[in-house]
C-alpha positions in Angstrom: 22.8 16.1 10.9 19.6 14.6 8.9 16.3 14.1 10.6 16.8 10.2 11.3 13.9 8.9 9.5 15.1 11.3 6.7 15.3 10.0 2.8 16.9 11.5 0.4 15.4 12.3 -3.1 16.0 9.3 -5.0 14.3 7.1 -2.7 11.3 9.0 -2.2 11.0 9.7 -6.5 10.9 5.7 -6.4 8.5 5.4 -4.4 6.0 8.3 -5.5 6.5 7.8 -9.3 3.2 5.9 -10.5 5.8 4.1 -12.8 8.5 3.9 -10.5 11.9 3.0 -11.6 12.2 -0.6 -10.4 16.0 -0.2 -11.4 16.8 2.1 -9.0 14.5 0.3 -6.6 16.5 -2.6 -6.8 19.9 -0.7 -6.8 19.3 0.9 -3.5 18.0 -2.4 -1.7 20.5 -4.5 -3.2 23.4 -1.7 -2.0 22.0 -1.8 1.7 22.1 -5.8 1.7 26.1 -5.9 1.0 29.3 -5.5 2.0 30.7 -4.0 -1.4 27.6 -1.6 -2.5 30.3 -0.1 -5.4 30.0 -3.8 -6.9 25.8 -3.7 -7.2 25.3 -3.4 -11.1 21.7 -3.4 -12.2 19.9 -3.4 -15.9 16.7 -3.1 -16.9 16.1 -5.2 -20.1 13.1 -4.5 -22.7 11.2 -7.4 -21.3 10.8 -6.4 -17.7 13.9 -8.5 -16.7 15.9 -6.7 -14.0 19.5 -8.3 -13.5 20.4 -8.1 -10.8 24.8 -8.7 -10.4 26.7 -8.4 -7.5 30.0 -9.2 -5.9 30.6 -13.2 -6.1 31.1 -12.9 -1.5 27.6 -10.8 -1.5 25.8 -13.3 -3.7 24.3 -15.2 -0.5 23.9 -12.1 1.3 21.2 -10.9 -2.0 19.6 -14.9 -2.1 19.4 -15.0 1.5 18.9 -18.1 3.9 16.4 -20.6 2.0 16.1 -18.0 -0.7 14.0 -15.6 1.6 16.1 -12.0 0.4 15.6 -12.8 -3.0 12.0 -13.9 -2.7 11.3 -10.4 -0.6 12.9 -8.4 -3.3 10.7 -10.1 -6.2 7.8 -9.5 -3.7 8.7 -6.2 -4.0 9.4 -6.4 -7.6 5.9 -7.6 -8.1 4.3 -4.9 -6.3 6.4 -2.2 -8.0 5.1 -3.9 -11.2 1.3 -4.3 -10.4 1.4 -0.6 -10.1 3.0 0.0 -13.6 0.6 -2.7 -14.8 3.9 -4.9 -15.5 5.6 -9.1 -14.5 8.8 -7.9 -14.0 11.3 -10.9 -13.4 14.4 -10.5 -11.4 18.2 -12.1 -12.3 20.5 -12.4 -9.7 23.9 -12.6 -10.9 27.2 -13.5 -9.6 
């Protein structure tokens, strides 16, 4: 059994990589958020846009009451991007 603040590898690469990959950032949040994490498809497009598509029942659980989730995940977005010296814009899909 894992240390319980353990992370594993990809998660901590994110984080540490001065570039980051903001796909994989966005994959792994976007996985804990819903119910069906196999149905969390996300591309990374030439001109920062990240699209974001999930299951059609998890689309509310990724906006989020009043559009909070998805502001918090372009938040994060942002911040990823301000490091890479990038205005990524995120996509949500259904």
């Amino acid at each position: 059994m894992g240390h319980p603040h353990s992370t594993d590898t990809r998660e901590l690469n994110v984080m540490t990589e001065p570039s980051g990959d903001v796909r994989t950032l966005v994959e792994l949040v976007a996985k804990s958020l819903v119910d069906t994490p196999d149905e969390v498809f996300v591309e990374k497009f030439d001109d920062d846009v990240i699209e974001l598509e999930v299951a059609e029942s998890d689309v509310g659980k990724v906006i989020g009451r009043q559009g909070r989730t998805a502001r918090a995940l372009r938040a994060l977005l942002s911040a990823a991007g301000h490091r890479a010296h990038k205005r990524y814009t995120l996509e949500i899909i259904e």
